[in-house]
C-alpha positions as a LaTeX table, in Angstrom:
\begin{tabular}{lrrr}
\hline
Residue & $x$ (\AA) & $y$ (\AA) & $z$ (\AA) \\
\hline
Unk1 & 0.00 & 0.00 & 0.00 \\
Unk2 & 1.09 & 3.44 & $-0.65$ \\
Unk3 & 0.32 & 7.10 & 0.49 \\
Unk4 & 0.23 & 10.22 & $-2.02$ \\
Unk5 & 0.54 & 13.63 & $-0.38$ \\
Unk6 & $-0.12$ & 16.18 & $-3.23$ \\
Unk7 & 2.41 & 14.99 & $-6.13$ \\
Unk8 & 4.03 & 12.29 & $-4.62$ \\
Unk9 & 3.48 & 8.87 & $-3.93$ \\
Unk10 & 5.03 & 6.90 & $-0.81$ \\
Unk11 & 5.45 & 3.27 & 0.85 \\
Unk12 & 3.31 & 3.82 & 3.98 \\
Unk13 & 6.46 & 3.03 & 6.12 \\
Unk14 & 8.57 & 5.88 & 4.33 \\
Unk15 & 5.78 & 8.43 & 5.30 \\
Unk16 & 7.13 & 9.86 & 8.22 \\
Unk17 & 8.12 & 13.43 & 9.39 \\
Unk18 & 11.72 & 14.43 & 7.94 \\
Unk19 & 12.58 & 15.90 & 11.48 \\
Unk20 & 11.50 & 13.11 & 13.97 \\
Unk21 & 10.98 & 10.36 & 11.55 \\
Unk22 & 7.46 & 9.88 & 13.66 \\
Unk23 & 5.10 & 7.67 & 11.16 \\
Unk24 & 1.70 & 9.59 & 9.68 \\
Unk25 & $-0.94$ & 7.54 & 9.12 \\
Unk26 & $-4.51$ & 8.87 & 6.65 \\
Unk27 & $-5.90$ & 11.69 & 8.32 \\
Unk28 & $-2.83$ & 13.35 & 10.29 \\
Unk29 & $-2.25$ & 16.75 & 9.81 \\
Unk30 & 1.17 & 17.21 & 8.19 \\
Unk31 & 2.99 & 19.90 & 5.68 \\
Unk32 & 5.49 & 19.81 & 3.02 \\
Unk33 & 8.12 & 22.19 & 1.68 \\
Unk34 & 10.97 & 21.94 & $-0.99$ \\
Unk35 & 9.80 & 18.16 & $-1.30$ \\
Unk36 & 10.04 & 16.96 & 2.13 \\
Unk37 & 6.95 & 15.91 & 4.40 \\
Unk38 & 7.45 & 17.16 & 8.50 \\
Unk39 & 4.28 & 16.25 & 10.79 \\
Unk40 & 2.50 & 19.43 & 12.61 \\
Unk41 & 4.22 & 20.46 & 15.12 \\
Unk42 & 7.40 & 20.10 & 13.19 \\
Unk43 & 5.47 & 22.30 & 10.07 \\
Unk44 & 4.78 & 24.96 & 12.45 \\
Unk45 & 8.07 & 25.46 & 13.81 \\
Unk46 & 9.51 & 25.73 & 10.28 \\
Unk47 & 6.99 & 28.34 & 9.16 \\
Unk48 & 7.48 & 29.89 & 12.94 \\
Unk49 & 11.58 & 30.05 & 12.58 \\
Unk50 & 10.87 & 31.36 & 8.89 \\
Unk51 & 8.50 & 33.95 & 10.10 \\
Unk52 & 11.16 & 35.11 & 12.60 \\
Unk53 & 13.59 & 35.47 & 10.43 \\
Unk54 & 11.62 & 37.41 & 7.88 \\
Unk55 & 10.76 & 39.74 & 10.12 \\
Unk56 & 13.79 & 40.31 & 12.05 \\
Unk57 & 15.60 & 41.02 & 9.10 \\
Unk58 & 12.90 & 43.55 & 7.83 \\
Unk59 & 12.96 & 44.88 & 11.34 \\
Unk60 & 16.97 & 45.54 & 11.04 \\
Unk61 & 16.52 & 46.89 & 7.95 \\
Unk62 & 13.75 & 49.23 & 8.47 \\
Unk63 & 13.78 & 49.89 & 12.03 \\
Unk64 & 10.48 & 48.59 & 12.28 \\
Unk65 & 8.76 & 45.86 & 12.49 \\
Unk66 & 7.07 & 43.22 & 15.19 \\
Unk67 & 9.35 & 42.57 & 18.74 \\
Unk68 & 10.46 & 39.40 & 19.26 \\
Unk69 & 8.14 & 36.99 & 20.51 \\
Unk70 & 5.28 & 39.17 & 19.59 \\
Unk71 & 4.91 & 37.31 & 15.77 \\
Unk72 & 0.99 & 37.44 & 15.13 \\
Unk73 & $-1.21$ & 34.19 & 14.87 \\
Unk74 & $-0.14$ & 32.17 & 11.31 \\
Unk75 & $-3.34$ & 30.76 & 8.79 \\
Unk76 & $-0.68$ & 27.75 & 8.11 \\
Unk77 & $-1.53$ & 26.02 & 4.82 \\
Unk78 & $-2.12$ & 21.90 & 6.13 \\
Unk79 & $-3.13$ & 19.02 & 4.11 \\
Unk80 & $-4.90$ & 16.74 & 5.63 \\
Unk81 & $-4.67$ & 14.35 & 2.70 \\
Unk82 & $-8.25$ & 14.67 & 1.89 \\
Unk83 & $-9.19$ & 15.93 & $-1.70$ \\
Unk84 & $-12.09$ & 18.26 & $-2.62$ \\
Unk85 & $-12.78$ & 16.70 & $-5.22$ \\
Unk86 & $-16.36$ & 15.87 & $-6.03$ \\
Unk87 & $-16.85$ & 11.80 & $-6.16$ \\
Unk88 & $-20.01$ & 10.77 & $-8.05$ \\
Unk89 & $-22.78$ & 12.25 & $-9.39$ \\
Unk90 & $-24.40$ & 15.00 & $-7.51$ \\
Unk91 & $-27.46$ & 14.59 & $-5.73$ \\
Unk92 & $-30.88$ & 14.86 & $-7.18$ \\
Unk93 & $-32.63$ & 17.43 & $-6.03$ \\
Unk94 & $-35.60$ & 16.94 & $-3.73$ \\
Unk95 & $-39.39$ & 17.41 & $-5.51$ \\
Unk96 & $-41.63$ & 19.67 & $-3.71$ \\
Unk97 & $-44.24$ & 18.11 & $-1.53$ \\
Unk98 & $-48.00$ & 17.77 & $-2.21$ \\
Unk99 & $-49.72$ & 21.03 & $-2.52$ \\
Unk100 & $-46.53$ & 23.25 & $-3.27$ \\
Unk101 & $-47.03$ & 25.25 & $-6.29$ \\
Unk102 & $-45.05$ & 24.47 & $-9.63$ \\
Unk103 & $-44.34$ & 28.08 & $-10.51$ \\
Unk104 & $-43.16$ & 28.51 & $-7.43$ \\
Unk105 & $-40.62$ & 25.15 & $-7.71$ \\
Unk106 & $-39.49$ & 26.29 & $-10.96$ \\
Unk107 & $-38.52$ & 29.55 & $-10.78$ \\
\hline
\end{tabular}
């Protein structure tokens, strides 16, 4: 059996975080960059060290800028493995029940 986590494809035993080697399994939260996979909490200290330093350096640069420690709340981008894809046909939609007018359904 096999995992695929957007473009690639791996043995379920290779799936594992590329900072604590922990194993995730269909449904953990995990993130990728430059091609390797890192579970949550590892994902969110990359982003948060990236943050820092992105910031810091604007801060040196421009004398402004957020103090350290105060870095604002991240949306971080996770993939839960779960497409949005649409499987099947889309419902049918329900008829309206006795006494409902037509005109009324159809417009």
């Amino acid at each position: 059996m096999v995992m695929r986590a957007r473009d690639s494809v791996y043995h379920l035993n290779c799936f594992t975080c590329s900072t604590c080697a922990k194993m995730l399994t269909t449904g953990d939260h995990f993130g990728m960059k430059d091609g390797l996979v890192y579970c949550r909490l590892h994902f969110e200290a990359l982003l948060r060290d990236e943050y820092q330093l992105h910031f810091n350096h604007a801060e040196g640069v421009a004398g402004k800028g957020p103090a350290l420690g105060a870095a604002a709340p991240l949306g971080l981008p996770y993939y839960n493995g779960v497409g949005t894809v649409q499987k099947g046909r889309p419902r049918k939609r329900k008829s309206p029940g006795p006494g409902a007018e037509l005109a009324a359904y159809n417009a």
